[in-house]
C-alpha positions as CSV (number, residue, x, y, z in Angstrom):
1,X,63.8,-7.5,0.2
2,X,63.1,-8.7,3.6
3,X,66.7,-10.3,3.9
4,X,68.1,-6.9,3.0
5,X,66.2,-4.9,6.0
6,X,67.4,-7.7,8.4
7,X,71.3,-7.2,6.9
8,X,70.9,-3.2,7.1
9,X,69.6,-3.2,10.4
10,X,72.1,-6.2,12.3
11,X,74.9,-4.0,10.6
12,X,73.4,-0.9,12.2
13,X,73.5,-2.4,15.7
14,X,77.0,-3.5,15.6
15,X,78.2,-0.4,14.4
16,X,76.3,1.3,17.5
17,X,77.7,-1.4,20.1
18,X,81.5,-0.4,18.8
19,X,80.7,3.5,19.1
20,X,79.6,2.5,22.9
21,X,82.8,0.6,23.4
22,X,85.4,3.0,21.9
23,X,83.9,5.8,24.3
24,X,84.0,4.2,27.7
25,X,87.5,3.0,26.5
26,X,88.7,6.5,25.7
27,X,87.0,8.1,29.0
28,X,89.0,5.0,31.1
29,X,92.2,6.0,29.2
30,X,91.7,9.9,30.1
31,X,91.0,8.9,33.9
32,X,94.6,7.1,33.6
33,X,96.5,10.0,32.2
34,X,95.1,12.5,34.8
35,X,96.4,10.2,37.7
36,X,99.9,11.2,37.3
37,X,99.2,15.1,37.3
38,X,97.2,14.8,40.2
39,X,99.6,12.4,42.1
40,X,102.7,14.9,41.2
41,X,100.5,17.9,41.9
42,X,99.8,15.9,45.7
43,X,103.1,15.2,46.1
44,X,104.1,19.0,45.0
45,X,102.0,20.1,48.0
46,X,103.2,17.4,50.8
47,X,106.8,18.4,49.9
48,X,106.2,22.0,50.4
49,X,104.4,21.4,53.4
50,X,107.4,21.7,56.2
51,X,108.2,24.9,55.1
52,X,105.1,26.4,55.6
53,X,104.1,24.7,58.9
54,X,107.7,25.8,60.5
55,X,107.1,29.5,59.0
56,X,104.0,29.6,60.8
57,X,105.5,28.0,64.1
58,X,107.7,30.8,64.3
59,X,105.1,33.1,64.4
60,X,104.1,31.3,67.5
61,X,101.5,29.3,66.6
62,X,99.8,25.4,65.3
63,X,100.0,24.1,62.1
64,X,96.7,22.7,61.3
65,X,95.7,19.5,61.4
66,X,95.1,18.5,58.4
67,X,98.6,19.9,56.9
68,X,100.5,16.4,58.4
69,X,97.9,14.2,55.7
70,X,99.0,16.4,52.8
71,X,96.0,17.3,51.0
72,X,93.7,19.8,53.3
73,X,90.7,17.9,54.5
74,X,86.8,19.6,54.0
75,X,85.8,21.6,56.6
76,X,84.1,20.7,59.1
77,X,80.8,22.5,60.6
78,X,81.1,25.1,63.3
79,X,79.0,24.4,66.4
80,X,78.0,27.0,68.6
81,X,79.7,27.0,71.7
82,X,77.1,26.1,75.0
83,X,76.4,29.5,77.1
84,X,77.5,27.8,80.4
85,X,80.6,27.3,78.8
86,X,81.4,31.3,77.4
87,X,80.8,32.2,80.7
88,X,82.5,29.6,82.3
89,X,85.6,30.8,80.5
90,X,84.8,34.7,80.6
91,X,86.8,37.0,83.3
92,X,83.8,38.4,84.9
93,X,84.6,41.3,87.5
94,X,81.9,41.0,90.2
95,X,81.6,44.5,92.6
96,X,78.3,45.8,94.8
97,X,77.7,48.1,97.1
98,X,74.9,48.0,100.2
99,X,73.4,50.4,102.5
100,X,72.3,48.0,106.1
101,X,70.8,49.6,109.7
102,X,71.3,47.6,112.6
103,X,69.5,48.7,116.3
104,X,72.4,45.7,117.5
105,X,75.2,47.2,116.4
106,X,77.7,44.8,117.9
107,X,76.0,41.4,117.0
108,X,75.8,42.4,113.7
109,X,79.6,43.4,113.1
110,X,80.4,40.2,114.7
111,X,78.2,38.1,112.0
112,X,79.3,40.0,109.7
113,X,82.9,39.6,110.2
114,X,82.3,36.5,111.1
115,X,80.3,35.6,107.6
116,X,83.6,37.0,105.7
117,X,86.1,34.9,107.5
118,X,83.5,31.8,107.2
119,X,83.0,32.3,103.3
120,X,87.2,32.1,102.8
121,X,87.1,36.2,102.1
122,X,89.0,38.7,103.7
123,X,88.6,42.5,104.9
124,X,90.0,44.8,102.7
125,X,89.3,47.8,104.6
126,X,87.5,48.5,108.0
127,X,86.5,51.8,109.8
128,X,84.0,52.4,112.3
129,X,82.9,55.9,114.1
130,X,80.6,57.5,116.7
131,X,78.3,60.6,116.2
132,X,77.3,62.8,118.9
133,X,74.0,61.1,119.5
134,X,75.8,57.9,120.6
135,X,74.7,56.3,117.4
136,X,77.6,54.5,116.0
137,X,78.6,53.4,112.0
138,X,80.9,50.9,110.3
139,X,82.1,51.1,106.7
140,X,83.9,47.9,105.2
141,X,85.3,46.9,101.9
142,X,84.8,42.6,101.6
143,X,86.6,40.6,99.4
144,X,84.9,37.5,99.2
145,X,85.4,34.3,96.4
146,X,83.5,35.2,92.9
147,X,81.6,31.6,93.7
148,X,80.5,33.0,97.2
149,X,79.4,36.8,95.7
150,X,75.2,36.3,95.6
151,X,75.1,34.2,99.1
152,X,77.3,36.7,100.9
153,X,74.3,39.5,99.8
154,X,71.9,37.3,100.6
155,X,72.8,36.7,104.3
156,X,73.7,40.3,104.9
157,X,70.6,41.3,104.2
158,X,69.5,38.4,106.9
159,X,71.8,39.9,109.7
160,X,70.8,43.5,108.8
161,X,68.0,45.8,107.5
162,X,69.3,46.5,103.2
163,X,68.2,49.6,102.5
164,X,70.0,50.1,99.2
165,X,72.1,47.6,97.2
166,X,74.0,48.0,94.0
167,X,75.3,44.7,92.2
168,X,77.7,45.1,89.1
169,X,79.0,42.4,87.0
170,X,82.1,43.6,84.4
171,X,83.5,41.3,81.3
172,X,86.8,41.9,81.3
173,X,88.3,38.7,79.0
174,X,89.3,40.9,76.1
175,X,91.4,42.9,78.1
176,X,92.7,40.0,80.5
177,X,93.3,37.7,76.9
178,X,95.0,40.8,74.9
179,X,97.5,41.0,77.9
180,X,98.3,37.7,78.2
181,X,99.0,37.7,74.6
182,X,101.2,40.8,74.7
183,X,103.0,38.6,77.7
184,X,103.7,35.5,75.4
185,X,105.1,37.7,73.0
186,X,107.1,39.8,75.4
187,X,108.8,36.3,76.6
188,X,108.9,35.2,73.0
189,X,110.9,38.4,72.4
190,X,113.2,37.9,75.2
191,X,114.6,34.6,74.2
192,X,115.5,35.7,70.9
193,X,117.4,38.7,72.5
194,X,119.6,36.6,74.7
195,X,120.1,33.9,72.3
196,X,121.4,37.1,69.7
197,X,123.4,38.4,73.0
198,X,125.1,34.9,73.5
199,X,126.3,35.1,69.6
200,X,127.1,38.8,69.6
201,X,130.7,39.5,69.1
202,X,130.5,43.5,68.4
203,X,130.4,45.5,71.6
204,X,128.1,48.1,70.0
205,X,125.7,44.9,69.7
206,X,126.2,43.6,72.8
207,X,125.3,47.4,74.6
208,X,122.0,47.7,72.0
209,X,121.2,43.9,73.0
210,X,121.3,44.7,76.9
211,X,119.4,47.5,76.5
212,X,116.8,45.6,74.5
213,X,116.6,43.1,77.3
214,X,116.4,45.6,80.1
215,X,113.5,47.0,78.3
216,X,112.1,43.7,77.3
217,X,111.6,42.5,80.9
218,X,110.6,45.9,82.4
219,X,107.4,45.1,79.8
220,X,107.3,41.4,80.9
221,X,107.4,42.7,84.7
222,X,104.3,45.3,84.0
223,X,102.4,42.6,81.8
224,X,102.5,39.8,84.7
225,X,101.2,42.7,87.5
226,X,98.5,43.7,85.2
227,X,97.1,39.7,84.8
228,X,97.8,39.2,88.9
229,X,95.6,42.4,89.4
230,X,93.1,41.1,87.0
231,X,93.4,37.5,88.3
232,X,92.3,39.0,91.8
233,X,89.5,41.2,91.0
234,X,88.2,37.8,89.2
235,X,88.9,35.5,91.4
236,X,87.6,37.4,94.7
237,X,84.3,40.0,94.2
238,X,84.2,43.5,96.1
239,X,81.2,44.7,98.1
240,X,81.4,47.6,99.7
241,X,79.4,48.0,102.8
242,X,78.2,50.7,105.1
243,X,76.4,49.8,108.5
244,X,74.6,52.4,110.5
245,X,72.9,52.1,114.1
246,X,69.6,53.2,114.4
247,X,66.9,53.1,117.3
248,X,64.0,52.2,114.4
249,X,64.5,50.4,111.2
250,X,63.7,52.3,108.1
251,X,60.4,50.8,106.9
252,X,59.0,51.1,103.3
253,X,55.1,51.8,103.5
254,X,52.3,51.8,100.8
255,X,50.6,54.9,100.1
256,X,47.4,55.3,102.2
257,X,43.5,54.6,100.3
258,X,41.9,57.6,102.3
259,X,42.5,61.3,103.1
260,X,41.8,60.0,106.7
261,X,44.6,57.7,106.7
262,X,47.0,59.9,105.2
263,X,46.4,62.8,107.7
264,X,46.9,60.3,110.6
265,X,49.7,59.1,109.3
266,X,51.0,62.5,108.9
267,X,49.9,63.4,112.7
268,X,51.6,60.6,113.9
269,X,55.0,61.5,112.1
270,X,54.4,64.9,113.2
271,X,54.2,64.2,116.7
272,X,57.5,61.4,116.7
273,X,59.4,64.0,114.6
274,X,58.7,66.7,117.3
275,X,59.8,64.0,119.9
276,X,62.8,62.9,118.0
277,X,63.4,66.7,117.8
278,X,63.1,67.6,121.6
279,X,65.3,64.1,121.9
280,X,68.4,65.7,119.7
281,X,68.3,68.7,121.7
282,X,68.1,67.3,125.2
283,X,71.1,65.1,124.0
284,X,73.3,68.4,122.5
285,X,72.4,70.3,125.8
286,X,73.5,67.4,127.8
287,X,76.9,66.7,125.2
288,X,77.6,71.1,125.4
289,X,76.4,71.7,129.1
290,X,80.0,73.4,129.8
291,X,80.0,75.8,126.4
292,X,76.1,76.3,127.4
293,X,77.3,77.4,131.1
294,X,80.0,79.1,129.9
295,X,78.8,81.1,127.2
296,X,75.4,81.7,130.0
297,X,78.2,83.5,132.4
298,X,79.8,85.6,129.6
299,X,76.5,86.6,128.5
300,X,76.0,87.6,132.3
301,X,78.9,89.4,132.9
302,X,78.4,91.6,129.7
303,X,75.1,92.3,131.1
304,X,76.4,93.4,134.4
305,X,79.1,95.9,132.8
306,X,76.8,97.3,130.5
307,X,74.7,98.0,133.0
308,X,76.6,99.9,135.6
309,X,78.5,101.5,132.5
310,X,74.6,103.1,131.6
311,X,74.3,103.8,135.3
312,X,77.4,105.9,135.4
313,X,77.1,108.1,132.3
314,X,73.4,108.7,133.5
315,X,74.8,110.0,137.2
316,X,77.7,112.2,135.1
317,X,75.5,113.5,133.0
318,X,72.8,114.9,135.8
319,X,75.8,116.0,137.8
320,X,77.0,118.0,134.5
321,X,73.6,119.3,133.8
322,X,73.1,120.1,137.4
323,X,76.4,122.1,137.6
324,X,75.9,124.0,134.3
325,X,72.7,124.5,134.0
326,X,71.7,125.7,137.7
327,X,74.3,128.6,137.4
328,X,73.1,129.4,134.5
329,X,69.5,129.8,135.5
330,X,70.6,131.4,138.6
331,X,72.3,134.3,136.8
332,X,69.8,134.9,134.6
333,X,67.3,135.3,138.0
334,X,69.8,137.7,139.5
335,X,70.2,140.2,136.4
336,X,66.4,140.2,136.0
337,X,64.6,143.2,138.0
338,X,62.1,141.9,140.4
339,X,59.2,144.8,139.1
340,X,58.7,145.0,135.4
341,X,57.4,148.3,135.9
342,X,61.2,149.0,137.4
343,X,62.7,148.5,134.4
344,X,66.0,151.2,133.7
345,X,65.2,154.1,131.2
């Protein structure tokens, strides 16, 4: 009985090693006979490659990389690009606009112009003009190197008194990258047009070809000023500035703590507006004396004819009454009887 067990079960293990065998054979032979379908399905794709890749060149741009190993490669992960380098790469338009008062008006024109031509910039625009104070203004348009933009503010407001200042910053890559796109394309477009022209035989070709061209470089010739323009605006930033003389500097005070404070303070910009006042009218007097003397004589002269107008309508009209009205009353004494009581029946 006990030899039996031991025969069933040694029987039972072999036939359990054989089923083990058989399988790993049969999953080696099916690895075997996919090889070929994925070698012909490889080569399938490597053959069909060139086609593609100069398809998409033609279209004016790179295969990718991985197209010249055959099969395409896993992608890879995506950093994010550093900050410092967006903006490095960004067209960034850099404009401002200050409000300065100067009480030396010539020094500070001179540093300032002097502080353009030092920084590599350039004026743009210049104007200066005199009021009839005797104060005297400047406006100027700067053009100064992007890199240079936030220390040319900085030491304007060192050679002048800033009393208002704009800054502005503008992102303009999409529009700069779109037209220098549209550019590529236009030249693109132009080859193909001349190498057509060189084969055309037709003359009604030829004539639509030319005209193609013509229009062809007249877009290529407004594409190139549009990126110079932008080129400059990025390359140089515009400040606007305006510079006014003025005997005291505009000052920014706090609010006074006390009622006492603030009617002193008001007392004492009373009294220096009053001066400033009398000031500006002593200065027009003195800048109109000639109108002032000359309207003072007209004024006179009216004064004198009116007057010895009045006098001589006065002496007419005494004369007139005295001629009329005496004979009158003399008359009137003459018919009348001297004796009431005399009176005629």
């Amino acid at each position: 009985m006990k030899r039996g067990l031991a025969l069933f079960l040694a029987a039972l293990l072999t036939a359990l090693t054989l089923t083990a065998c058989g399988g790993g054979g049969g999953y080696s032979g099916g690895s075997a006979s996919s090889a070929p379908a994925d070698s012909e399905s490889q080569t399938a794709y490597d053959g069909s490659g060139d086609e593609w890749k100069a398809e998409v060149r033609e279209f004016g741009f790179d295969a990718p990389a991985d197209a010249a190993g055959g099969s395409p490669s896993e992608p890879e992960a995506t950093t994010e690009e550093p900050r410092e380098d967006r903006l490095a790469s960004a067209k960034m338009v850099y404009t401002a606009s200050i409000q300065a008062e100067t009480q030396d008006y010539d020094a500070c024109t001179a540093a300032l112009e002097e502080l353009v031509d030092r920084l590599g910039g350039y004026l743009e625009y210049a104007s200066s003009d005199s009021r009839g104070d005797g104060s005297r203004s400047a406006s100027y348009t700067v053009r100064v190197p992007a890199k240079e933009f936030r220390g040319f503010l900085k030491t304007v407001g060192e050679i002048s008194h800033v009393t208002s200042q704009d800054q502005n910053a503008e992102n303009i890559s999409e529009r700069y990258y779109d037209t220098e796109s549209r550019l590529e394309t236009q030249k693109t477009k132009m080859e193909r047009l001349q190498t057509l022209l060189s084969k055309a035989e037709n003359m009604e070709d030829i004539i639509d070809l030319e005209n193609a061209i013509s229009e062809t470089e007249y877009q290529i010739e407004q594409l190139t000023g549009s990126l110079r323009h932008y080129d400059s605006l990025v390359d140089f930033a515009t400040i606007d500035v305006r510079l006014r003389e003025v005997l005291r500097l505009t000052t920014v005070e706090e609010a006074p703590p006390t009622f006492g404070s603030r009617l002193g303070n008001a007392f004492t910009d009373g009294l220096r507006g009053f001066g400033d006042f009398l000031q500006d009218v002593a200065v027009y007097l003195a800048y109109n004396w000639t109108w002032m003397v000359l309207l003072a004589l007209v004024i006179l002269l009216v004064v004198k004819v009116s007057k010895r107008r009045q006098a001589q309508r006065g002496e007419t009209f005494r004369q007139s009454r005295e001629r009329t009205g005496g004979s009158f009353f003399k008359r009137k004494r003459k018919d009348e009887p001297k004796n009431p009581d005399d009176k005629q029946p």
